[in-house]
C-alpha positions, 0 to 999 in steps of 0.5 A, spaced: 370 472 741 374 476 737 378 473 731 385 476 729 389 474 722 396 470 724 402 474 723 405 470 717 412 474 716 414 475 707 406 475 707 401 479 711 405 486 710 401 492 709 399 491 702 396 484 703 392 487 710 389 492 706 387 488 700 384 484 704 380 488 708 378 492 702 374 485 700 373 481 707 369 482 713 369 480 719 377 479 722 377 484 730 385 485 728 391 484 723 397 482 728 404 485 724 409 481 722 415 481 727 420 487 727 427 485 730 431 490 732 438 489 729 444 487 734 445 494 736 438 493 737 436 498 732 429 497 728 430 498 720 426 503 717 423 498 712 421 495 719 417 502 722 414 502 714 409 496 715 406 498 721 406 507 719 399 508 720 398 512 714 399 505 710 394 502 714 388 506 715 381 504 716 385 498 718 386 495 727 393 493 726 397 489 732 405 490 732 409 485 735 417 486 736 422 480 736 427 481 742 429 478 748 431 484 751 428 488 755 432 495 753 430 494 746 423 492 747 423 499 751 427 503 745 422 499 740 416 502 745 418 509 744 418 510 736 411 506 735 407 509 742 407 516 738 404 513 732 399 512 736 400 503 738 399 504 745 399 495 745 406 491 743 405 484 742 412 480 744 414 474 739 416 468 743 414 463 738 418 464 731 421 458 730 427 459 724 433 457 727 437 464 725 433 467 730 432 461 736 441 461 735 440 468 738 435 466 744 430 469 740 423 467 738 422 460 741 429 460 742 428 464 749 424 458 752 429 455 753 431 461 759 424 462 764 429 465 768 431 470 762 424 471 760 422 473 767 427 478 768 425 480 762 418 481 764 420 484 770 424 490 768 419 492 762 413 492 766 417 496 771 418 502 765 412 500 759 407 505 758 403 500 753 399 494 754 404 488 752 401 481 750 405 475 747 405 470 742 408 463 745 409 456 743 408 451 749 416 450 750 422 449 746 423 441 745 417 438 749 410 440 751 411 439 759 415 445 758 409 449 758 407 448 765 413 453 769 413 457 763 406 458 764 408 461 772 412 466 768 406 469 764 402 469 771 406 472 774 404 479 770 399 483 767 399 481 760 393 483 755 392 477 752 395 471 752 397 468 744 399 461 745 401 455 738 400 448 743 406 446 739 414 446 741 419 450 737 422 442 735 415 441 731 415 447 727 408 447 724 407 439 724 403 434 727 396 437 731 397 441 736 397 440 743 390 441 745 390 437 752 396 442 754 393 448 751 387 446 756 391 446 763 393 452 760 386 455 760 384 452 766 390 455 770 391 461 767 390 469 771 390 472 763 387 472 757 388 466 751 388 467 744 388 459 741 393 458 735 394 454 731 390 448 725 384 452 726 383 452 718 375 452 718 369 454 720 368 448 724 375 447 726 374 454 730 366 451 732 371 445 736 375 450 739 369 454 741 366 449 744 372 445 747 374 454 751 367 456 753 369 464 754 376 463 751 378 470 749 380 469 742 382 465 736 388 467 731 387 465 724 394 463 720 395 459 714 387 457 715 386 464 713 391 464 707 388 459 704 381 462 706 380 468 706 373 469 707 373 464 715 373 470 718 366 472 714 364 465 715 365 465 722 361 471 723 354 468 718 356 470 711 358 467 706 362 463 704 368 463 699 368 464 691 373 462 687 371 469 682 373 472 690 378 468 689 381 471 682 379 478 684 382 479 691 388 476 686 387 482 681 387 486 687 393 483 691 397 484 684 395 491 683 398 493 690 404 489 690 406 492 684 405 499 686 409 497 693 414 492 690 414 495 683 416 489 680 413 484 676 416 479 678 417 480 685 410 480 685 409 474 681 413 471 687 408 473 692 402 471 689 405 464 688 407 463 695 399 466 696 397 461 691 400 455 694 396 456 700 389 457 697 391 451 692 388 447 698 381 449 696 382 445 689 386 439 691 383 436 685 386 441 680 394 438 679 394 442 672 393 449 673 396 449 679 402 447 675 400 453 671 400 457 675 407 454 678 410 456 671 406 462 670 412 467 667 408 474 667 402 477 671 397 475 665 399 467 665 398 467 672 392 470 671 389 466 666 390 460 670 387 462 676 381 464 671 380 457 669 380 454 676 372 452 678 367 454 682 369 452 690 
């Protein structure tokens, strides 16, 4: 079974993919955050630099575009195709309002009949492999069942479904009965996404989707970014890994962002994820929330015991 790291937007751009290559095995491929063309359906360079292959090396990188339109996918398919992507994963899943308004992201849910005809011309004129990240309907689970007609209908590589709706965000357990009708009614292959944040939360799922395709790790893998090792029977997480991945982050940041402080932002929007793994540690993660500059940050993450 394969195991990809979640596309997480603000976080698992090309400097975080790298740094965490450099250190932990074990994960198949890197989805990229989504990349929406603009309203005159014009991809930004900053878009295009995150997923240019000379930012990326050594590295299995998935590139995903954000559009309800089938001339924008084709137009995005034309600038990546020469970089060599010859796989475009299509986001139907993202639930921020500022792109559901747009009937984007899990917006274009609400619309099979839309996202039919949008499937029907961009297989007609693609030259790459498509698969799709979706959530399994926009206000209710039920809604899952005609969406899945659409997704049957063509040859999609795989299948990444978040068994929850767009009202529920990240919230509650995931739907895993409606994942399984799913599973058990679908022509195409499936990746589960969603609440997998252990080793033995992938063990259930494993053993609940006996030949499932894939597993796609999120904030599970922020928080923990050896999973992908330990699935596979390495070991487990450090907190000296931990600090070091850290340091390393840090580093590249800096040479990306050139700014202490935004970098410091990054780290503390990572470091609230990987807290989890020392929830009896209120006092330095407090530090590590007041940290101020790179070496205060550092300083308090030194602290933190073993895991």
């Amino acid at each position: 079974m394969k195991l990809y790291f979640a596309p997480l937007e603000g976080i698992t751009k090309y400097a975080y993919r790298n740094t965490h290559k450099e250190m932990f095995e074990g994960c198949d491929a890197y989805y990229a955050p989504f990349i929406n063309p603009s309203d005159q359906e014009k991809v930004s360079k900053k878009g295009i630099k995150d997923i240019l292959p000379e930012n990326n090396k050594d590295i299995s990188i998935k590139v995903q575009v954000l559009t309800n339109r089938a001339d924008s996918f084709l137009k995005f398919e034309d600038k990546v195709r020469p970089m060599g992507y010859d796989e475009i994963n299509v986001n139907l899943g993202c639930p921020v309002t500022m792109v559901t308004k747009k009937g984007r992201g899990s917006g274009f849910l609400c619309d099979p009949v839309g996202m039919d005809a949008f499937f029907d011309e961009v297989f007609s004129n693609t030259k790459v492999k498509i698969s799709a990240k979706t959530r399994i309907g926009f206000s209710s689970p039920d809604e899952m069942e005609n969406l899945m007609k659409v997704y049957n209908k063509y040859p999609l590589s795989l299948l990444i479904i978040h068994p929850r709706t767009r009202e529920e965000f990240y919230k509650g357990n995931v739907h895993t009965d409606v994942f399984k009708k799913c599973f058990e009614n679908s022509k195409i292959p499936l990746c589960f996404n969603g609440n997998v944040n252990s080793k033995e939360d992938f063990e259930k799922i494993e053993k609940a989707f006996p030949g499932l395709d894939s597993v796609m790790f999120g904030r599970g893998a922020i928080q923990n970014p050896a999973i992908f090792r330990e699935i596979k029977g390495g070991a487990p997480l450090s907190t000296g890994e931990l600090v070091e991945f850290s340091k390393r982050l840090c580093k590249n940041y800096m040479t990306v962002l050139e700014s202490e402080t935004f970098t410091l932002h990054k780290l503390k929007e990572i470091w609230v994820y990987m807290m989890l793994n020392f929830p009896n540690e209120k006092k330095i993660g407090k530090a590590i929330n007041k940290s101020k500059t790179i070496d205060e940050f550092v300083s308090a993450i030194e602290a933190l015991p073993e895991i």
